[in-house]
C-alpha positions in Angstrom: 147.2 27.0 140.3 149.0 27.2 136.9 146.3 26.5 134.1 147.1 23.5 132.1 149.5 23.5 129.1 147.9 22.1 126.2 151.8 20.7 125.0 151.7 18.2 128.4 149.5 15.5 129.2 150.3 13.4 132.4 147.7 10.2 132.2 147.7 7.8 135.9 145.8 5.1 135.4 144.8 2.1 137.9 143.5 -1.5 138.2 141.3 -2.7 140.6 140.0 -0.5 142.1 136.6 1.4 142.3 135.8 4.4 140.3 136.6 6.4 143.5 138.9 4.5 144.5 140.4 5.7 141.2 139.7 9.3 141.8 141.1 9.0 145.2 144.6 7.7 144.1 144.5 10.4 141.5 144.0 13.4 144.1 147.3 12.2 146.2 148.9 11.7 143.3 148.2 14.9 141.9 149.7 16.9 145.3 153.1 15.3 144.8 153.0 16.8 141.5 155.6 20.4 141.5 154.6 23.3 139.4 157.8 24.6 138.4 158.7 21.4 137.4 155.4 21.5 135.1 155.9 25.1 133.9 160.2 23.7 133.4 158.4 21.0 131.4 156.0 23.1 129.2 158.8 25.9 128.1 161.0 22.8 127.1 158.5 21.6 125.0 157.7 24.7 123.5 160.9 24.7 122.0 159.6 22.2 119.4 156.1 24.4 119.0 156.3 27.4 116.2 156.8 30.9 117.9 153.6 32.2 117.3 151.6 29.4 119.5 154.5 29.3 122.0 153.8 33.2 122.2 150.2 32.0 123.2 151.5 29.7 125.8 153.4 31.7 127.4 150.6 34.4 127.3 148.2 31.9 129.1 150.7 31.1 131.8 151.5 34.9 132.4 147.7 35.8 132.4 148.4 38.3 130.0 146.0 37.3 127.6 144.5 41.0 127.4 147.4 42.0 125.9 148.5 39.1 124.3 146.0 36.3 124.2 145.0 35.1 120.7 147.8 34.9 118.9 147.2 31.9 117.8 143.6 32.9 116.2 143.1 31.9 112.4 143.8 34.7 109.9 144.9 35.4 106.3 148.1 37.3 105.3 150.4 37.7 103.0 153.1 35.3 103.2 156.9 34.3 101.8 157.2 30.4 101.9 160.4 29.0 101.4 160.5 25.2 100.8 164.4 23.3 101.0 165.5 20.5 99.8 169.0 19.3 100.6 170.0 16.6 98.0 171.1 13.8 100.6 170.0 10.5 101.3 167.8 10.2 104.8 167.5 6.1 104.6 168.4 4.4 108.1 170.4 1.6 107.3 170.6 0.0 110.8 174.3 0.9 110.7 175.5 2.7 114.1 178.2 4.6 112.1 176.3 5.1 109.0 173.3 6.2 111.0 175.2 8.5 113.7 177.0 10.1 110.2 173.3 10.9 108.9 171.9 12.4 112.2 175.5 14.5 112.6 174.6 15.2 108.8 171.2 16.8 109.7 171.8 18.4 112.6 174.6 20.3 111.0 171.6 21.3 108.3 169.2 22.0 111.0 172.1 24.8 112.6 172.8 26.2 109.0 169.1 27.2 108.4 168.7 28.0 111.9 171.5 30.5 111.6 170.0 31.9 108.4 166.7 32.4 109.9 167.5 34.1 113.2 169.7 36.2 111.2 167.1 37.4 109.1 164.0 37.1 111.4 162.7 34.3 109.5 160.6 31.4 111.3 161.2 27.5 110.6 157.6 26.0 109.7 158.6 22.5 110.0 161.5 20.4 109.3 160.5 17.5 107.8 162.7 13.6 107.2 160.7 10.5 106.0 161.1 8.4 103.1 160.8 10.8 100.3 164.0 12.6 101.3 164.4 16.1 103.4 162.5 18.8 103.4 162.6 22.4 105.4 160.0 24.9 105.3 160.3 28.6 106.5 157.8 31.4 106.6 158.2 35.2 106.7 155.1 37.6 107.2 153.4 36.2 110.2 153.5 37.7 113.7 156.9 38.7 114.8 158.4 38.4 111.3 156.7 41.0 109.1 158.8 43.9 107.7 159.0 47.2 105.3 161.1 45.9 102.4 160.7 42.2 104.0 161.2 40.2 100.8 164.4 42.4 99.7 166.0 42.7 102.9 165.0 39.8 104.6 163.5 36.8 102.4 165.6 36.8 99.0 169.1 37.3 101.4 168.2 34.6 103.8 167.3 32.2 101.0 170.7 33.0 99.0 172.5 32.6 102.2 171.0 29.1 103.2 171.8 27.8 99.7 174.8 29.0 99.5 175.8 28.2 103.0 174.5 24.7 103.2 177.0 24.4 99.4 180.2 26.0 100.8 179.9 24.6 104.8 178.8 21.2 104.2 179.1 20.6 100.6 175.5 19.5 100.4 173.4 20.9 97.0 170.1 21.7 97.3 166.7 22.8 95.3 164.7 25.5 96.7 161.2 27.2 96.2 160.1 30.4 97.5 156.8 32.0 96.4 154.5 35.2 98.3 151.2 35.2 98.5 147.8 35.4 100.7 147.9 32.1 103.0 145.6 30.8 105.7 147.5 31.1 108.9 146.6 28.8 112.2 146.0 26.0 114.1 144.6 22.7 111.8 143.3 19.6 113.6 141.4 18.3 116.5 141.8 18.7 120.0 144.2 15.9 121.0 147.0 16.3 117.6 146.8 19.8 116.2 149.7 22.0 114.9 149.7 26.3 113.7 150.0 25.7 109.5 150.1 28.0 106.6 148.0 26.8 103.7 147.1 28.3 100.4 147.9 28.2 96.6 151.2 30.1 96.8 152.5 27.4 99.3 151.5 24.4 97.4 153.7 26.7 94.3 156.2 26.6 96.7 156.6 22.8 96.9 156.3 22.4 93.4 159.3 25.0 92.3 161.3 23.1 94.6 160.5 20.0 93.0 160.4 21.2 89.5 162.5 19.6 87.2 163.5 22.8 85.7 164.8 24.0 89.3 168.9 24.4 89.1 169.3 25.8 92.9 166.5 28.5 93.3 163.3 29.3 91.6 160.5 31.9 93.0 157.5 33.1 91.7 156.4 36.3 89.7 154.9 38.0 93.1 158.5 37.4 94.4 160.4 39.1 91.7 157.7 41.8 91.5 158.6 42.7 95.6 162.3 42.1 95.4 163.4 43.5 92.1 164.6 46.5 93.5 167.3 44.5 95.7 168.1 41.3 93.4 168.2 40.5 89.9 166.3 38.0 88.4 166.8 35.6 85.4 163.7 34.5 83.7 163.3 30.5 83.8 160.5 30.0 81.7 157.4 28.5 82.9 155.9 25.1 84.8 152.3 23.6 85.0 151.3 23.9 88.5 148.4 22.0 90.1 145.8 24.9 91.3 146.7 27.1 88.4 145.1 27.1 85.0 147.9 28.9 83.3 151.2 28.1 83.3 152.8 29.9 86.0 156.4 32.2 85.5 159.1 31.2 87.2 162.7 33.3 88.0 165.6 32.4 89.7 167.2 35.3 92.1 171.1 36.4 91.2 173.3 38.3 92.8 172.2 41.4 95.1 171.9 45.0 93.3 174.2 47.2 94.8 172.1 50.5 96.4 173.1 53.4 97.0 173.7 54.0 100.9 170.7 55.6 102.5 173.6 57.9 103.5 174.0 59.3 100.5 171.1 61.8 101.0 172.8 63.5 104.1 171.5 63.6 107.3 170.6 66.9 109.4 171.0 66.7 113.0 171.3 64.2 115.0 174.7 65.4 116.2 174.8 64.2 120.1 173.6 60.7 118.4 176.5 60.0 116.1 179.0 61.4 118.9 177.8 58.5 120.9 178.7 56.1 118.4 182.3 57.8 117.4 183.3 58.2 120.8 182.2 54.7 122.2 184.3 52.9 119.1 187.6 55.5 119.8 187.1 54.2 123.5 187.0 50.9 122.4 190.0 50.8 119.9 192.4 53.4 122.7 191.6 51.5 125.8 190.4 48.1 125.7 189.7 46.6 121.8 188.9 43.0 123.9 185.9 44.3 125.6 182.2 44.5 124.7 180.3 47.3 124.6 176.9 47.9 123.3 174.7 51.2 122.5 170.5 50.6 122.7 169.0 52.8 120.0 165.2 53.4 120.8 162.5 55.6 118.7 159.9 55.1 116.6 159.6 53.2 113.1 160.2 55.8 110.1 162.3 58.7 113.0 165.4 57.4 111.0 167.1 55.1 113.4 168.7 53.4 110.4 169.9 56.4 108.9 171.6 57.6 111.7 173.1 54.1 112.2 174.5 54.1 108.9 176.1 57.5 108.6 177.5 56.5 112.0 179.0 53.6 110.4 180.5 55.4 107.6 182.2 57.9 110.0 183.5 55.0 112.2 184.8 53.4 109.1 186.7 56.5 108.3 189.2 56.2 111.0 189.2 52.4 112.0 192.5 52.2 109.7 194.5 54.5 111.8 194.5 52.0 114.8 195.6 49.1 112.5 192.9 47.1 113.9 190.1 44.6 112.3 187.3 46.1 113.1 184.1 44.3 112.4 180.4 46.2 112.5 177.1 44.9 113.4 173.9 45.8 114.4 170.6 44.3 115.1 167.1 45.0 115.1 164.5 43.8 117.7 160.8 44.0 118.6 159.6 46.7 121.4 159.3 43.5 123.8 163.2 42.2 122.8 164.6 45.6 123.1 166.7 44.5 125.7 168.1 41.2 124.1 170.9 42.9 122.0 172.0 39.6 119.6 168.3 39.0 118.6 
């Protein structure tokens, strides 16, 4: 038998009747009940449950937990918080049109974060609507989302993109905090309403740029600046009384991205039947059949120079993509050992 989800709770109750008469009832009942069904159930659910305690669910149910189990355990790390605030009203005014326009309204918020996110391997914390307005937080730097160069590469161009996106798609402005810093990661509450949280200093900041009066689009923190300033530019913004702080605390709003050299530029040695791969599968590609997908899997190590090769690839490809007067457009992806095999992650 399955062991029990923590995310479903099926309750049969009965009147007049005997304790055991009670129990009785409950045993038949329980018979009809169909496992898939349950475990169809509990994945749904998870949906709505942050990865890293779905990750624990799904290790439970798989009896994996050797491998796996724990995930959810309490720990501290260092963390980028990212708090949004789209600048629209969330009142429900009882109006089936005006009402059906405000849940279109967030949903299409909802799938331009979302988009943001899984592009740059960012989690959604919560997503939050009551009567003080709309709020999103995300998270990078937990399980599954921590990287080399994570606030650079991942963080600051995620946050850029979800304000500029959520602007230029949907014409909705919006005030955003983002700080980094050691949180408290984990499960907060009791047994029967509990939920995985990330608590700390730097996340209350993080509410409180986003808030701040002084706050024009974007403001982060100094320990955001200090980790990305090799990829963004910052503008100094002066500085806000925080609550937690006993000096005032810096605050810096992220411009446009510094252009870097391409890691490229350094040469590569070797690697010759690699490249080929790449060359000859795009000259396949743009001779034969431009309409069909193909995809190469690139395995190996972190730090054997899988992006490198990748990149001087690209250039090559880039070369002679003119000659065949067709739009060609490049992408790749990274993924974790366990996703290798999910090529859009």
């Amino acid at each position: 038998m399955q062991p029990k989800s923590p995310c479903l709770s099926l309750t049969f109750v009965t009147r007049g009747h005997e304790e055991g008469d009670d129990l009785e009832v409950l045993r038949e009942r329980c018979k009809e009940l169909s496992t898939p069904v349950l475990d169809h159930a509990r994945d749904q659910l998870g949906l709505y449950v942050h990865p890293v305690v779905r990750g624990d669910l799904r290790a439970l149910t798989s009896k994996r937990l050797s491998v796996e189990g724990h995930r959810a355990e309490a720990e501290l790390r260092n963390v980028y918080v990212l708090f949004i605030s789209p600048k629209i009203s969330a009142q429900v005014t009882g109006n089936p049109i005006e009402d059906a326009r405000l849940f279109s309204e967030l949903s299409d918020i909802m799938m331009v974060t979302m988009r943001a996110l899984d592009r740059h391997q960012g989690q959604l914390r919560q997503f939050i609507v009551d009567d003080k307005g709309v709020v999103l937080i995300a998270t990078w730097g937990l399980r599954g989302s921590t990287f080399p160069n994570m606030i650079g590469d991942y963080s600051l161009p995620a946050t850029m993109a979800i304000y500029d996106d959520l602007l230029s798609e949907l014409g909705v402005r919006s005030s955003i905090g983002a700080t980094f810093g050691k949180v408290y990661c984990g499960v907060v509450g009791g047994v029967k309403r509990h939920e995985f949280a990330v608590l700390g200093p730097s996340v209350n900041l993080a509410a409180r740029l986003m808030a701040s009066k002084e706050n024009s689009g974007i403001l982060v923190d100094a320990e955001v600046r200090e980790q990305g300033k090799n990829a963004f530019a910052f503008k100094s913004c002066g500085s806000i009384q925080a609550k937690g702080y006993a000096d005032p605390v810096p605050t810096f709003q992220p411009l446009q991205a510094i252009q870097r050299k391409s890691i490229t530029s350094v040469g590569v040695v070797g690697r010759k039947k690699e490249e080929k791969v790449f060359v000859d599968l795009t000259r396949n590609i743009l001779e034969s059949s431009p309409t069909k997908a193909n995809m190469v899997v690139l395995r190996g190590e972190a730090g054997v120079g899988k992006t490198s090769i990748l990149n001087h690839a690209a250039d090559k490809i880039r070369s002679f993509c003119g000659l065949y007067q067709q739009h060609v457009c490049i992408c790749r992806t990274s993924c974790k050992m366990d996703e290798e095999l999910v090529p859009f992650r």
